[in-house]
Steps between C-alpha positions, in 0.01 A plus 500: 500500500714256695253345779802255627634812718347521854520813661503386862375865596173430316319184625221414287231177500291604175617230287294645231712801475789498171739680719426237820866312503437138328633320844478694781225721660684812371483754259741524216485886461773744673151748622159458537225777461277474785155695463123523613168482282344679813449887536589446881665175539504387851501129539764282292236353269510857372870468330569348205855409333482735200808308346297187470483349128287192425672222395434380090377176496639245280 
C-alpha cells in the first residue's frame, strides 16, 4: 500500500490510520467504506470508516 497518494476526495485527520496519506490530511485509497456500529444510527458519532486499518508500529 502506497500512503504517498492523496485522494483529495477523501480528507482524513486520523494520523493513526496506514492508509492516512504520510503528508497531507488525506487518504491514500481511491474509496472508502463508510458504515455504522448502531442498529439505528442517527447522530454522526454513529458512523464509522469501515476502511480504517491501524497503523504497525515500528
Amino acid at each position: 500500500m502506497d500512503n504517498t497518494y492523496a485522494n483529495q476526495c477523501i480528507a482524513c485527520t486520523v494520523t493513526n490510520c496506514k492508509n492516512h496519506n504520510r503528508t497531507k490530511d488525506y487518504c491514500s485509497l481511491d474509496k472508502i467504506t463508510v458504515g455504522t456500529h448502531e442498529s439505528d444510527p442517527t447522530v454522526v458519532p454513529c458512523t464509522d470508516c469501515q476502511s480504517f486499518v491501524p497503523k504497525q508500529s515500528c
